[in-house]
C-alpha positions in Angstrom: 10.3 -15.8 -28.1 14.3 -15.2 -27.7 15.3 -16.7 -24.7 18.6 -15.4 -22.8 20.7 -17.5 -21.3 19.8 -18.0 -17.2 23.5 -19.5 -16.5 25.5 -16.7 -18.3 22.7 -14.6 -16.4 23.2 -16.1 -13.2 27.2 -15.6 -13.3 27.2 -12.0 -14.4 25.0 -11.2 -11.2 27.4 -13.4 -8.9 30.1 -10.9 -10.6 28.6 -7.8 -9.7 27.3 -9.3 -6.7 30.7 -10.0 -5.6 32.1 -6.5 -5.7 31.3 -4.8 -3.0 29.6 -0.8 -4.0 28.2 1.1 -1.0 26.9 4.3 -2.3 30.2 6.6 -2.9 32.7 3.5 -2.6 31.2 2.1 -6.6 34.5 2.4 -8.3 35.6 -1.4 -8.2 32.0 -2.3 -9.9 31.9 0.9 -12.3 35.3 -0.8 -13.5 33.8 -4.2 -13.9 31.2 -3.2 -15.9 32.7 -0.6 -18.4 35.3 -3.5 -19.2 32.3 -5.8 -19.4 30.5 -3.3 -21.8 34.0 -2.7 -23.7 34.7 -6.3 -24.1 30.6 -7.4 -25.5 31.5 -4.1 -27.7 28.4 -2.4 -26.7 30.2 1.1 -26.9 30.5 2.6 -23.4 32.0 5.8 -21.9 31.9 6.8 -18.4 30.5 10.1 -17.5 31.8 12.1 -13.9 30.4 14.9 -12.2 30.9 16.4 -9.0 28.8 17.7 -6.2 30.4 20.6 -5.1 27.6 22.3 -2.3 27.2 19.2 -0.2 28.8 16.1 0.2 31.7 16.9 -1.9 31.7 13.3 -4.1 32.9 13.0 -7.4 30.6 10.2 -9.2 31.1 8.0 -12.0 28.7 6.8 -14.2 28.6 4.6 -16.8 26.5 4.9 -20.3 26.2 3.0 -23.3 24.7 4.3 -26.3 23.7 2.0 -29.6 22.6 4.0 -31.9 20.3 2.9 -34.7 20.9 3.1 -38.8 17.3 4.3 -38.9 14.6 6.8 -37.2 13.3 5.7 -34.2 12.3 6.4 -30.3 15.4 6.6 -27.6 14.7 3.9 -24.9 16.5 4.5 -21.8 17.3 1.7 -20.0 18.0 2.8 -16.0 20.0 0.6 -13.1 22.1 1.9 -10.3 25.2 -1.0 -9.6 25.8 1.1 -5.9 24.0 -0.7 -2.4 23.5 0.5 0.7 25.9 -0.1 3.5 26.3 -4.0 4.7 23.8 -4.3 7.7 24.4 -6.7 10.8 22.1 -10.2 10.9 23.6 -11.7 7.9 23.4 -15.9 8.0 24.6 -16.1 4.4 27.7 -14.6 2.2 27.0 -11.0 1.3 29.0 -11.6 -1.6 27.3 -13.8 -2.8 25.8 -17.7 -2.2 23.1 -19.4 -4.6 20.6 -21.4 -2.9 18.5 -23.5 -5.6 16.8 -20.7 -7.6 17.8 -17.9 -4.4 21.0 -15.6 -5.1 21.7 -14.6 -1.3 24.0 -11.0 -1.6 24.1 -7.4 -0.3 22.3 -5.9 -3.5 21.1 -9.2 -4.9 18.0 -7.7 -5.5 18.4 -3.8 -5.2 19.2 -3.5 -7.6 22.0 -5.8 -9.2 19.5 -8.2 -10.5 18.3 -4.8 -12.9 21.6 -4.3 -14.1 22.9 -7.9 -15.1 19.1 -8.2 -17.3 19.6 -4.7 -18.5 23.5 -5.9 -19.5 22.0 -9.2 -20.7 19.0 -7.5 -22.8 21.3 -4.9 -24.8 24.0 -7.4 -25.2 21.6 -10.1 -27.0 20.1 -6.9 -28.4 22.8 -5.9 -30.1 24.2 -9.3 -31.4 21.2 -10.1 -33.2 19.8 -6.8 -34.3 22.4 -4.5 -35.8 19.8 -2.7 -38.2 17.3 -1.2 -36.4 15.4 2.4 -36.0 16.0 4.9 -32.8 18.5 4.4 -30.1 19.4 2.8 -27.1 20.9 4.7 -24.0 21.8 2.2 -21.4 22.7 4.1 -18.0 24.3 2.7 -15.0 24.2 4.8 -12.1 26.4 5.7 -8.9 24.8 7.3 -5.2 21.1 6.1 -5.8 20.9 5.1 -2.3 22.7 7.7 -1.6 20.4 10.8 0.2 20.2 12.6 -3.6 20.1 10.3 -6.3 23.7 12.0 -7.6 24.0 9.9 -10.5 20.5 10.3 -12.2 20.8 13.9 -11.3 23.6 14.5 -12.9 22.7 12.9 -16.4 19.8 15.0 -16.2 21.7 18.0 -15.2 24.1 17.7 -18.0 21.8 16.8 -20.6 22.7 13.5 -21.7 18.8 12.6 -21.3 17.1 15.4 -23.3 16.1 13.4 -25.9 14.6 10.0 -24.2 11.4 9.3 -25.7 10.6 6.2 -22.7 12.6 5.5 -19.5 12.7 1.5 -18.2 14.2 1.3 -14.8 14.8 -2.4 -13.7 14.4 -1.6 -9.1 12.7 -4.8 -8.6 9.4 -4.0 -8.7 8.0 -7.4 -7.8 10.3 -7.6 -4.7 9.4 -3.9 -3.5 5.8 -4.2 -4.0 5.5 -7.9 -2.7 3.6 -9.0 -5.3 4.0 -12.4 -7.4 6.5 -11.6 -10.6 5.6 -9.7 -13.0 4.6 -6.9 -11.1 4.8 -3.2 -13.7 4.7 0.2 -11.4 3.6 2.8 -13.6 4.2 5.4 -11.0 5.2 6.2 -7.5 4.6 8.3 -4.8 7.0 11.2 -4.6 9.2 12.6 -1.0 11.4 15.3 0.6 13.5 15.9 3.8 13.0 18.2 5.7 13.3 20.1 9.4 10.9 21.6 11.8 12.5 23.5 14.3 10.9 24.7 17.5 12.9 27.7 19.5 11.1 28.2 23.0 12.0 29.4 26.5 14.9 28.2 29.2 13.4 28.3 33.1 14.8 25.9 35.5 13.5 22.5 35.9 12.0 23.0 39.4 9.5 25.8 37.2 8.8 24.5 34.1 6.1 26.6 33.7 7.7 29.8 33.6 9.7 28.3 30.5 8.6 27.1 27.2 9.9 23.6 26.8 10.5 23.1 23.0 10.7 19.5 23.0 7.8 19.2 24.9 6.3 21.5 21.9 7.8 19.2 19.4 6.4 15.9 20.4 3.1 18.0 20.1 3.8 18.2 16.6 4.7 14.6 16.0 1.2 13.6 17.6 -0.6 15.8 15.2 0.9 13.9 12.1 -1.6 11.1 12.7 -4.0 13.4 12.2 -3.5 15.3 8.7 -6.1 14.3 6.1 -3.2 13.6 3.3 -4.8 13.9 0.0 -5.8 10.6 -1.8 -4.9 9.7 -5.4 -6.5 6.3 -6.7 -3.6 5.5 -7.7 -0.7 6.1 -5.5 -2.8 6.1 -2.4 -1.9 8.9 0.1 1.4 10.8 1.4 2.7 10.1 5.0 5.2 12.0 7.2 7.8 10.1 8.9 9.7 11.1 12.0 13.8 10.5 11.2 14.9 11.8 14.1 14.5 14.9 17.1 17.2 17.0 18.8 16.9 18.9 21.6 19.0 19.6 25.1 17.7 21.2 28.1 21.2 20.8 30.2 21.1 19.0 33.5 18.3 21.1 35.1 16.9 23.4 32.6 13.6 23.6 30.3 15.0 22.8 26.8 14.6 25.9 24.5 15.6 24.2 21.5 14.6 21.0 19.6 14.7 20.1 15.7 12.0 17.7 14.5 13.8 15.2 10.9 11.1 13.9 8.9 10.7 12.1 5.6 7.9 13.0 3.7 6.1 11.0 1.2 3.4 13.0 -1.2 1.5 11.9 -4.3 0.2 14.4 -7.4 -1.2 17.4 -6.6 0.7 17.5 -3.4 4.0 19.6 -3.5 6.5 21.8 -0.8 3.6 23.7 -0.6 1.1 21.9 1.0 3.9 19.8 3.4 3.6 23.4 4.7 0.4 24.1 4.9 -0.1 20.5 6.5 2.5 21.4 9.1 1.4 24.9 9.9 -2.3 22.9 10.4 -0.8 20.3 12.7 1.5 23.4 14.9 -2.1 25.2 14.7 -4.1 22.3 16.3 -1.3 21.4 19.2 -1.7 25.1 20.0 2.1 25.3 20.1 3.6 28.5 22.2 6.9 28.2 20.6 8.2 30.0 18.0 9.2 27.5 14.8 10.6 27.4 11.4 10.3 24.9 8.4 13.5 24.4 6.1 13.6 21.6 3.4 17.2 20.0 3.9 20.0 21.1 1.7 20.4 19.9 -1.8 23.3 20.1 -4.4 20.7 21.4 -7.2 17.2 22.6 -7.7 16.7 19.5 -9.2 17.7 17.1 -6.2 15.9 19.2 -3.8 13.4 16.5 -3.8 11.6 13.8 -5.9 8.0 14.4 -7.3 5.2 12.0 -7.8 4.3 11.2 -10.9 1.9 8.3 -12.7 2.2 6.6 -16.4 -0.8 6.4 -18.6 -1.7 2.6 -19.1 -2.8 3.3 -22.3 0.1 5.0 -23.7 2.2 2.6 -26.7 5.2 2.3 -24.9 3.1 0.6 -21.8 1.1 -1.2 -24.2 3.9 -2.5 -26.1 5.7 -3.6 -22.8 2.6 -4.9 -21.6 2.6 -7.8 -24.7 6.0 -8.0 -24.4 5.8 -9.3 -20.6 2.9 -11.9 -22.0 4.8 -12.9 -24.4 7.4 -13.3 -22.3 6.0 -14.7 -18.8 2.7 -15.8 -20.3 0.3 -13.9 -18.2 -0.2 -10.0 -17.4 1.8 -8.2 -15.8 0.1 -6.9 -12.3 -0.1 -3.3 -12.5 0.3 -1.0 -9.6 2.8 1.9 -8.4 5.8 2.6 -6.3 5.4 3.6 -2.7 8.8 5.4 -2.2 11.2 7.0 -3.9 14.4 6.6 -6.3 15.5 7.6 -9.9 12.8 6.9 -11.7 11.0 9.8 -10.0 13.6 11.8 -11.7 13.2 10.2 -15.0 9.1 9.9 -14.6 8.9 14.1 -14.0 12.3 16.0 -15.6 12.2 14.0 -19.0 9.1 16.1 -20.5 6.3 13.6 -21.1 8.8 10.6 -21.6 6.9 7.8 -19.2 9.2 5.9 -16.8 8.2 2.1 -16.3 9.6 0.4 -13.1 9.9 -3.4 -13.7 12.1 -6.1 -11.7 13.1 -9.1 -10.3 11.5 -11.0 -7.0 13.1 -11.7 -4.2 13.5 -10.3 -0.3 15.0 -8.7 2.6 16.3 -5.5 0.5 18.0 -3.4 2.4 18.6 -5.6 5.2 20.3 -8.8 6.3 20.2 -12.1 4.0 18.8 -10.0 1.2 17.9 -12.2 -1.7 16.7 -12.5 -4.9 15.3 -15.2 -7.7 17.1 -16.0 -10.4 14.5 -17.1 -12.7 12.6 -13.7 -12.4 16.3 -11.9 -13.3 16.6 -13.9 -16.6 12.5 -13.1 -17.6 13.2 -9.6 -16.8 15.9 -9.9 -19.7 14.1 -11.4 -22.0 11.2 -9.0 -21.2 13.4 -6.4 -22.0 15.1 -7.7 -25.1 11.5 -8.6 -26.4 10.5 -4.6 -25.8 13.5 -3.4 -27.3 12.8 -5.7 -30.7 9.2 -4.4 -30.7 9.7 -1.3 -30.3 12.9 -0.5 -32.8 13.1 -3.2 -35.3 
């Protein structure tokens, strides 16, 4: 077994730890690690789009491609190097403080630990394997936490993916799922946003009940979520809807005849737009709502990033079962096998890539996406070598 080394490991994540990268502020980090790329002579080129219908950004990302001398699959290898914004609550250095085998740091674990082994991987790849069959696309994202995922999107969009035969993200799966490392999600549930907006009646408050109070209409709504009967997959599990948020003013003395319900809606396969309408229009059916309503999903920049879909790997496809030896090979024991509860890019890779599979598999750690977020340093230097071991079986 190749064995990558956990200092050089351990200083490249400080590095990208250290730079801060809220979504649509990456620039600083994109920098780093194109000179990083450029400097191990791993051949990298940014790539730059722009979302024009929404929030107006113009992204970077960053790809590497190694091509092979021979025939072979094209391995994608997935990381986004953005975080979201810095939280209050923190007791250690966001940018960055190691704690025996902890590295403390806004995006220590989500997902900077993914991109350092994915850096680490291809670069000890590439040193020691210079004839080899198929091709390496290593992409490192902007705006995943972003509401749309504008990165992946966009090298989907453009077509710089068409040809992926398997898709590894590195989100930490052991940290998300809180299970003990290794932890391989072979799937994940899917999700959209959307709005439910009620339009009822104004009346003065003194006679409510000659209006039709729409918030009062609404929170009927929300109390008939608890009661959908969500389809259940054996895998995934079932969907949920989420309140974000509701909106609604009545003015000092007047039934309200507005009020906008936000949710969040996770679905597994088989479940689609569709049926979050069919539940809804159920739920409105049972509160015996008076009040006139409409249903819009939330605006996207594409038909692809209207949403993310559901999707599930099959165990005993080669790719998994090659990266299944790899990780016992690696770690010494089996990799515990679940899914993803929520969303991210590898939705987009798992269900716009044709039949490519997307495996999530990660680092451990905790607190991700909140204060003293950390991650452990030993699992970021396995997921490496897991990787590098993968890429050897599979191309060489």
């Amino acid at each position: 077994m190749y064995q990558i080394n956990r200092d050089d490991t351990t200083n490249l994540l400080s590095e990208l730890v250290a730079i801060g990268s809220t979504y649509f502020e990456e620039d600083e980090i994109i920098d780093y690690v194109y000179n990083w790329l450029l400097d191990n002579d791993l051949k990298p080129y940014i790539h730059e789009y722009f979302d024009s219908k929404v929030t107006q950004f113009n992204g970077k990302n960053i790809i590497s491609e190694l091509p092979g001398d021979k025939d072979g699959p094209t391995i994608c290898l997935n990381g986004h190097l953005d975080t979201v914004i810095l939280c209050d609550g923190w007791t250690k250095n966001p940018k960055g403080e190691i704690e025996g085998d902890f590295l403390y740091g806004r995006g220590a674990l989500d997902m900077k630990s993914g991109c350092a082994a994915i850096l680490m991987a291809i670069k000890a790849f590439y040193t020691n394997h210079k004839s080899f069959g198929g091709k390496i696309i290593t992409t490192l994202v902007s705006d995943e936490e972003g509401p749309y995922g504008l990165g992946t999107n966009a090298l989907i969009e453009d077509g710089l993916l068409n040809n992926v035969d398997v898709s590894i993200i590195t989100e930490p799966s052991s940290g998300f799922t809180e299970l003990e490392f290794p932890t391989l999600c072979l799937g994940a549930r899917g999700g959209y946003g959307l709005n439910v907006e009620f339009f009822g009646k104004s009346a003065h408050a003194a006679t409510p009940e000659q209006g039709i109070n729409a918030i009062s209409e609404a929170s009927k709504f929300i109390n008939e979520l608890d009661n959908i009967d969500f389809l259940k997959d054996d895998f995934l599990g079932t969907g949920n809807a989420c309140v974000i948020s509701i909106e609604g003013d009545g003015g000092a003395c007047s039934v309200p005849d507005y009020a906008k319900v936000t949710l969040f809606w996770h679905i597994v396969v088989g479940e689609s737009t569709e049926t979050i309408v069919k539940y809804i229009k159920e739920s409105i059916s049972r509160a015996g709502i008076k009040a006139e309503y409409k249903i819009s999903f939330r605006e996207a920049p594409s038909e692809g990033s209207r949403g993310f879909m559901p999707y599930k790997v099959d165990e005993n496809s080669e790719s998994v079962k090659l990266f299944k030896k790899s990780v016992v090979d690696v770690c010494g024991k089996d990799a515990i096998v679940t899914s993803f509860s929520s969303i991210g890019d590898f939705n987009y890779l798992g269900t716009r890539l044709g039949s490519a599979p997307a495996l999530v598999f990660g680092a451990s750690g905790k607190n991700f996406h909140g204060a003293d977020e950390y991650v452990e340093l030993n699992s970021v230097t396995k997921t490496a070598e897991v990787l590098y071991d993968f890429l050897v079986k599979t191309l060489v």
